[in-house]
N, C-alpha and C positions, 0 to 999 in steps of 0.2 A: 598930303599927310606926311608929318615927318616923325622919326626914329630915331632915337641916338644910344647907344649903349654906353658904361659907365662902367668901367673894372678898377678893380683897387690894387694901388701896387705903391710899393715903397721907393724915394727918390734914393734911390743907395749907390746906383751904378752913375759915374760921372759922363761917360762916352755913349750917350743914346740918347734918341731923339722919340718924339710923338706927334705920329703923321696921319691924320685923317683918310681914310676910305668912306669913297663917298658910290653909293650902286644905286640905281633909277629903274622902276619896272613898274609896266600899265595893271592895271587891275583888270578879271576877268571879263566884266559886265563893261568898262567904260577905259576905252584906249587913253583918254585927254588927260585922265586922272592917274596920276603918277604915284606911288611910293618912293619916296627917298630915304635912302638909309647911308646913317653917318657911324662909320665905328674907329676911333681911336685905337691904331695900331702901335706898340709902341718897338722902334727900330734900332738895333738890330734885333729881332724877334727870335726869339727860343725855342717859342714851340712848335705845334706842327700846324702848316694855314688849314690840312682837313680838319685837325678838329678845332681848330677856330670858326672854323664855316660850319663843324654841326652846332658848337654852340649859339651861333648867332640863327640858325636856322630853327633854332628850341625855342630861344628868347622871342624872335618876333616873328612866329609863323609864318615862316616864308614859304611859300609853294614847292615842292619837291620838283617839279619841272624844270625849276631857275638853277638847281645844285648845280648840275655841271658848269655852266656858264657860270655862275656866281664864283667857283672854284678855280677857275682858271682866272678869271681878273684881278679874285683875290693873290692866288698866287703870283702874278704877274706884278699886281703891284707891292707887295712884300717884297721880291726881287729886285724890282725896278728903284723904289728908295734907298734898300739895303746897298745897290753900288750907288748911289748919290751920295749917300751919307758918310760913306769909306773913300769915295773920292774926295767931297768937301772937306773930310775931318784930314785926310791925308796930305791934302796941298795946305792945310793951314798947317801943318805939321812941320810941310818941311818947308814951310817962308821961316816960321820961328826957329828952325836948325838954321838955316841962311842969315839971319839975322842977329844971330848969335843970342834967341830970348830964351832957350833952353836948357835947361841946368842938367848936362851930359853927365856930370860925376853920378849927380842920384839916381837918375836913370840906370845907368849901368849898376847901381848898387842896390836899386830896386830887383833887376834882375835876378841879378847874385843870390839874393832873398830868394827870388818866386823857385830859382833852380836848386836849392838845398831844402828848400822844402816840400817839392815835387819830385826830385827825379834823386833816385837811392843812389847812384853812381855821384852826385856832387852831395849828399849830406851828411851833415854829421853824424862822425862814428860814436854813439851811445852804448856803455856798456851796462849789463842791468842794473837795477839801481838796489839799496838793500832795502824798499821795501820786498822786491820782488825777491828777492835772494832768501829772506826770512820766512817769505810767505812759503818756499819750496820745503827750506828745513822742518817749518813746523808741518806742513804737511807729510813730511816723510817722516817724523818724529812719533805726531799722535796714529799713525799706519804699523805702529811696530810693537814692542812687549815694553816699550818707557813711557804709553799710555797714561798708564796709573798715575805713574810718579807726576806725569805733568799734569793731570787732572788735582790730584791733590795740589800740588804746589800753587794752580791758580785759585786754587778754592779757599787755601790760607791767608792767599791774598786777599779773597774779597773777605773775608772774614776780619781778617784785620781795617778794612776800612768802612767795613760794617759797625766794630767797636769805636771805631772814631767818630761817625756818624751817630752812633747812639749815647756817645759822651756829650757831643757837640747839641744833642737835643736837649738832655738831661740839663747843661749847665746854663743853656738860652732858658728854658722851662722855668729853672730856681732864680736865674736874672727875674724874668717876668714875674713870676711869684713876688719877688721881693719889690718890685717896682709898683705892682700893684696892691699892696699891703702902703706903701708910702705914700702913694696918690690918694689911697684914700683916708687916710689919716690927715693929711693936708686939704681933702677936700671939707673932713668932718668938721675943723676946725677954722674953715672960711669964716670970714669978718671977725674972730675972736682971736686968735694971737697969728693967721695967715692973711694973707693978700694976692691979690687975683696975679699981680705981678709973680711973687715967688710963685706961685702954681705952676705959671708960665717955662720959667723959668727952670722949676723943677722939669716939666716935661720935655724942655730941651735938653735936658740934660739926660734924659733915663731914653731918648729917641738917639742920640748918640752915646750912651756905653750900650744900647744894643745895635750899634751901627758896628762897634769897636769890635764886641763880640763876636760877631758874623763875620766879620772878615777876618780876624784873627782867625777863627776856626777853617774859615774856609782857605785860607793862606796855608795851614799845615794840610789839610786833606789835596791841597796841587802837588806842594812838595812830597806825600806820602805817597800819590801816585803815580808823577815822576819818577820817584827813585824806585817804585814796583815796576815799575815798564822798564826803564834804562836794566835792571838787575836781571827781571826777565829775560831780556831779548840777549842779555850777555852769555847767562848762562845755557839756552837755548841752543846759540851758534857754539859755543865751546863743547857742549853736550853731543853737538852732532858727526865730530871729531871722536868722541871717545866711545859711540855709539857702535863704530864699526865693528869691535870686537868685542862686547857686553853686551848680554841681554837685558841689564837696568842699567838706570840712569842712576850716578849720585842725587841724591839730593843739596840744594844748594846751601852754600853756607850760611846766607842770607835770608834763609826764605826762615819763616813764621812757624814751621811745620814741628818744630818741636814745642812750639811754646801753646799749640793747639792739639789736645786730645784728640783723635779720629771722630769726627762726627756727635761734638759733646759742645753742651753751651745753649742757655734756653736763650736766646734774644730774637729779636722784631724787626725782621727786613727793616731797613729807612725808607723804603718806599710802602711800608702798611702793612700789615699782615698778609701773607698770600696766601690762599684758602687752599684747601685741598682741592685734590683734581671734580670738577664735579662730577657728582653721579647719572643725575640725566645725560646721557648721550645714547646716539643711534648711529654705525656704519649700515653705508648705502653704496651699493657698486652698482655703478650706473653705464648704460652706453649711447652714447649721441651718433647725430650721423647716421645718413639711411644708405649709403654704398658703401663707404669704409668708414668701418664702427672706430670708433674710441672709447677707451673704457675706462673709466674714473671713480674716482673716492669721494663721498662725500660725507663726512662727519658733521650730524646735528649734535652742539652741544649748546646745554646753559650754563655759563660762566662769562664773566666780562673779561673783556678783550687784553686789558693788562694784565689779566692773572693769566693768562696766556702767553704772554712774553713776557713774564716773570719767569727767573730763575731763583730759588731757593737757595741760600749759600749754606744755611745751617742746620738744613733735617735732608741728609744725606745727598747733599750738594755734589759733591765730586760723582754720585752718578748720574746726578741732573746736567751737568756737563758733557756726557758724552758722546751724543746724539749732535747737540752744535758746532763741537770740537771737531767732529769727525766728517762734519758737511764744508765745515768752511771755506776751504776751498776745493769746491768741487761745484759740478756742475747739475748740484742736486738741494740748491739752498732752501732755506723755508723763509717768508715773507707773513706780512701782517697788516692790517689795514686799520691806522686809527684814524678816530674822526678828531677834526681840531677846529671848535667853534668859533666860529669867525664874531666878533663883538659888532659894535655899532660901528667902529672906524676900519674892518674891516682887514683886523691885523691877523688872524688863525693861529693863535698860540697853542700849540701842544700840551698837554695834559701836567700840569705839574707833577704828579704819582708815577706819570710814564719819565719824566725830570730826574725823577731821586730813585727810581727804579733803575735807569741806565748808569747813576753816579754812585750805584751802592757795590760796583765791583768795577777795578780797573781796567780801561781799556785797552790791551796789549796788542792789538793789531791796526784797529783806525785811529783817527782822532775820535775825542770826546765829544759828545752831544752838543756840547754848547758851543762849542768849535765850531761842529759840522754847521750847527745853526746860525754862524755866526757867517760863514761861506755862503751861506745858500744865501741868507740875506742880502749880502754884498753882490751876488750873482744875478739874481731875479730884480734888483734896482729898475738898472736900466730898461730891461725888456717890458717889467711893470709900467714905467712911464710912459715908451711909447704905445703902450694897448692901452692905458686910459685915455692919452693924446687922440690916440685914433678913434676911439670909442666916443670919447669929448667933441670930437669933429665932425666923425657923423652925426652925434646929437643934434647940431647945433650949436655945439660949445657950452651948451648947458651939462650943469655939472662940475665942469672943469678938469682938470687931469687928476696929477695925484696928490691929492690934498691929504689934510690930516695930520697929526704927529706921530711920531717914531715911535714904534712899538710892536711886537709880533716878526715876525720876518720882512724888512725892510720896509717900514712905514703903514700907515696908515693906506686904506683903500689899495695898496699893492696886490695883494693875495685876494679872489675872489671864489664866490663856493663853486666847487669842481676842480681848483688846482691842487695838482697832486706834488706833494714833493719827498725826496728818498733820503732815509739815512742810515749806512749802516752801521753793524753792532757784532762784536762777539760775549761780551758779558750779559747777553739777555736768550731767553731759549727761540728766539729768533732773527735770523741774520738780517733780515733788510726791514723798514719798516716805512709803509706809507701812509704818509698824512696827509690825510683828504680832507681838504678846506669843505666845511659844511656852515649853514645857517638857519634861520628860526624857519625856516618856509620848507624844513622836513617836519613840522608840526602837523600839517596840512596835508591833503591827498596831496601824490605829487605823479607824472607821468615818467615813461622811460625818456623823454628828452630832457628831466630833469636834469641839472650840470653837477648833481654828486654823483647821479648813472651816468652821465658819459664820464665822470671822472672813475668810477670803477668798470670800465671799459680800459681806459688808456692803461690802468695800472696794471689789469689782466695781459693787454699787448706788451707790457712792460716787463711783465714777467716772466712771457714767453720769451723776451727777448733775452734776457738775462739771467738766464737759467736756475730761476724759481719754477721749484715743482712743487711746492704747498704751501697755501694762501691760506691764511684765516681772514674773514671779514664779519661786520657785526650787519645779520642780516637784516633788522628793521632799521637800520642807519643812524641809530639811537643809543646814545650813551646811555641813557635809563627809562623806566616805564615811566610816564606820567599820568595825570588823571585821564587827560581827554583821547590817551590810546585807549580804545577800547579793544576787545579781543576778536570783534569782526574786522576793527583799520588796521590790527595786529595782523591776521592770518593776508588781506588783502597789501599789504605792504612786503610781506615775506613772500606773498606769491608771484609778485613783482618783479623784486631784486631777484627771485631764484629763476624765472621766464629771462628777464637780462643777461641774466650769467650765463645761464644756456644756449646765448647767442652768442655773447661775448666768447666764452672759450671754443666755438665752432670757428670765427671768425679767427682769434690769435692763432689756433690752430691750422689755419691757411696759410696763415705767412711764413711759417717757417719758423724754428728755434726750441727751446725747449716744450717739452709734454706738460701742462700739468695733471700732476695725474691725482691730488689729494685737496681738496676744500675742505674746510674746515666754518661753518656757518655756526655764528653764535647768537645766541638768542640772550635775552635779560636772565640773569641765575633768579629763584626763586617766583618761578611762575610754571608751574607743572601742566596748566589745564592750558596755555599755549605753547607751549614744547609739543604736548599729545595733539594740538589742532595742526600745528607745521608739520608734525611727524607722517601723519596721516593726509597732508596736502603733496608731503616731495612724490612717493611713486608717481601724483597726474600728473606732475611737472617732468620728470625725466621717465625715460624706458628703465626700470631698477631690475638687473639682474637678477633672476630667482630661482631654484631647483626645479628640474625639468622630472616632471610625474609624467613614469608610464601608467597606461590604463588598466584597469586590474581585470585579470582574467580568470574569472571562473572555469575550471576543469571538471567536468562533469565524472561519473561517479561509475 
């Protein structure tokens, strides 16, 4: 009988080798009848031969009597190659120093390299950089009584590139109007004084002034928010100088704040209307954990998940601000989980409304969204290709790699449902946001090894890790109600995702890093009779904290 084991591994490392282990042992019943087992080791070996030999003793049932002896040959021959291989590689080493085949300058300049970027005595001296310098002022800025003034100031701001965004609608809208009043005028009058050519012709032309249009517009909302950031951050650092001995700040000369009454002005977010807060919600203080409890928040609400990291600029904005102002840097952020539906080619484009929601106030701390997403793109390339590579190879090669055209974050088939990826934010009322590649097969029952559950898995470790303490996510995984949710796949889906989660944060809670200590679970806005079926499901799902009744004591007479 023979055995061969098969592990997967990446050709990355140049200096290693793969050397067969080969072990022979009779079977209980018949001495003659041998097991042979073949395992590719690969040399020099990293990890530890015990637990190579329990894995191989898991994989192919090996008799518990052989471990010892199996253990020691293993380790004997991991040994025993490992100086063959360092001997071999070593005298080929130094014939080509003898020979003159080796190129001593890069060597030593390789060095040079590995020792500045290892060892803090040979590296370079970095001094902070003015992200980091800015990020302390404004911190120490919004901790103090010049609060206000910079809560207003940045609120003027998005207001002002809220009326830019709202002219830029207004003027594309009356384009459009007028273009389609012309088209059909010219279609009315087909074969009698027009021709299918002018048609043509006309609509190239009305497809480029609204090509002109759009970039014109969008060419002054860069430069309007360029020079809000640059002004910003000037006055910021120069404010922090004159802060030492003032309890307020001037206001800047620059800034919008006179030509904006306090909190006056009817207009319409550029990313849609943003509802009021809604009224269904339910807190729930819950505790996991049966030796050492943990105690947590969990907020049922119905609203969608962008009016939740929506910020308001213009119905009393500057207090909408100061909840994320005053997190920002600290180690008590708030995160958010959107979904971003993967199409046919498998691109996960983020939500347009979540688009013009983050572009309706400037970003004065990170890059801008389409930046970030312009990085990540550029980032996730590579690693994309080789997991379809590898994915493609173990197929079979059926499939192929990463096919498809450009589109979503770095191509086609790149981004698959369960990959999470982070962008942060300070113009929205929440700092980080992850977007979870999802597709049509959350239609359907799904199980917890589904890969948008392990993808809100990783995002929860993720958060532990990076010191998010409140997550909002949408708990039926569902952008909107459809017909074929009905309200039994409705509560069995939220029972799900809330059973998950409740592993999930027992588990990030092992590792170490931040607490979270607030969830926020959003249901679809306008469905009251499944708000009251989930409301009534979370107590079986978690232990919910409750008022402790003494027993009432009658006193006799």
């Amino acid at each position: 009988m023979f055995l061969k084991m098969t592990t997967e591994r990446t050709e990355t490392i140049v200096h290693n080798a793969t050397k067969t282990f080969k072990y022979s042992f009779p079977t209980c019943t018949n001495e003659e009848l041998l097991f042979k087992l073949v395992v590719p080791v690969e040399i020099p070996y990293d990890g530890s031969p015990r637990e190579l030999l329990q894995r191989v003793i898991n994989m192919f049932h090996i008799p518990l009597y052989l471990e010892d002896e199996l253990n020691e040959k293993l380790a004997q021959f991991i040994s025993d190659e490992t100086r063959e291989f360092h001997n071999s590689r070593d005298e080929k080493l130094l014939n080509q120093l003898k020979n003159n085949e080796l190129n001593v300058d890069g060597i030593v300049k390789q060095w040079e390299k590995l020792f500045k970027e290892n060892v803090v005595e040979f590296a370079e001296q970095k001094g902070t950089s003015d992200e980091e310098v800015f990020a302390a002022a404004y911190h120490k800025l919004v901790h103090s009584p010049a609060l206000d003034t910079i809560l207003q100031v940045e609120n003027s701001y998005a207001k002002t590139v809220s009326n830019m965004m709202q002219s830029r609608d207004e003027d594309i809208n009356k384009l459009t109007e007028r273009q389609t009043e012309e088209m059909e005028e010219k279609m009315r009058l087909l074969n009698v004084s027009t021709t299918e050519e002018e048609i043509n012709e006309t609509a190239a032309r009305q497809f480029e002034a609204q090509s002109v249009a759009a970039a014109r517009w969008e060419s002054q909302l860069d430069a309007l928010r360029h020079t809000q950031r640059a002004a910003h951050r000037a006055w910021l650092m120069a404010a922090l100088d004159h802060y030492q001995g003032q309890a307020e700040l001037a206001t800047p000369s620059n800034s919008p704040l006179t030509t904006f009454p306090p909190e006056t002005g009817e207009l319409v977010a550029p990313g849609g209307p943003v509802e009021p807060r809604p009224q269904l919600e339910e807190s729930f203080t819950i505790h996991l954990g049966s030796q050492l409890k943990q105690t947590h928040n969990i907020r049922l609400v119905a609203a969608d998940m962008l009016d939740l990291c929506a910020l308001n600029h213009h119905d009393n904005g500057a207090a909408a601000r100061l909840q994320p102002a005053l997190a920002l840097y600290s180690g008590e952020l708030t995160g958010a989980v959107v979904l971003c539906e993967a199409g046919a080619a498998g691109a996960g484009e983020p939500p347009q409304r979540l688009l013009r929601l983050a572009a309706a106030a400037t970003e004065h701390h990170f890059d801008d969204i389409n930046r970030q997403l312009r990085h990540i793109a550029e980032a996730i390339r590579e690693p994309a290709e080789q997991r379809n590579a590898r994915r493609a190879q173990q197929a079979g090669g059926a499939g192929g790699a990463a096919g498809g055209g450009r589109g979503g974050w770095g191509g086609g088939r790149a981004l698959r449902p369960g990959d999470v990826l982070v962008t942060r934010h300070s113009n929205l009322d929440t700092h980080v946001i992850f977007h979870l590649v999802v597709d049509d097969s959350l239609k359907a029952d799904i199980t917890s090894r589904h890969p948008a559950i392990l993808g809100l898995r990783n995002i929860l470790k993720a958060a532990c890790c990076n010191d998010v303490t409140t997550i909002s996510l949408p708990l039926l995984l569902r952008n909107e109600i459809t017909e074929e949710m009905t309200a039994a796949w409705c509560v069995r889906r939220a029972e799900l995702v809330l059973k998950c989660v409740k592993g999930f944060v027992l588990e990030a809670a092992g590792g170490g890093g931040a607490e979270l200590r607030t969830l926020h679970a959003a249901l679809p806005p306008h469905a009251p009779e499944l708000f009251a079926a989930v409301q009534s499901l979370l107590p079986s799902v978690f232990r919910v904290a409750g008022p402790l009744r003494a027993p009432r004591r009658v006193t006799p007479l």
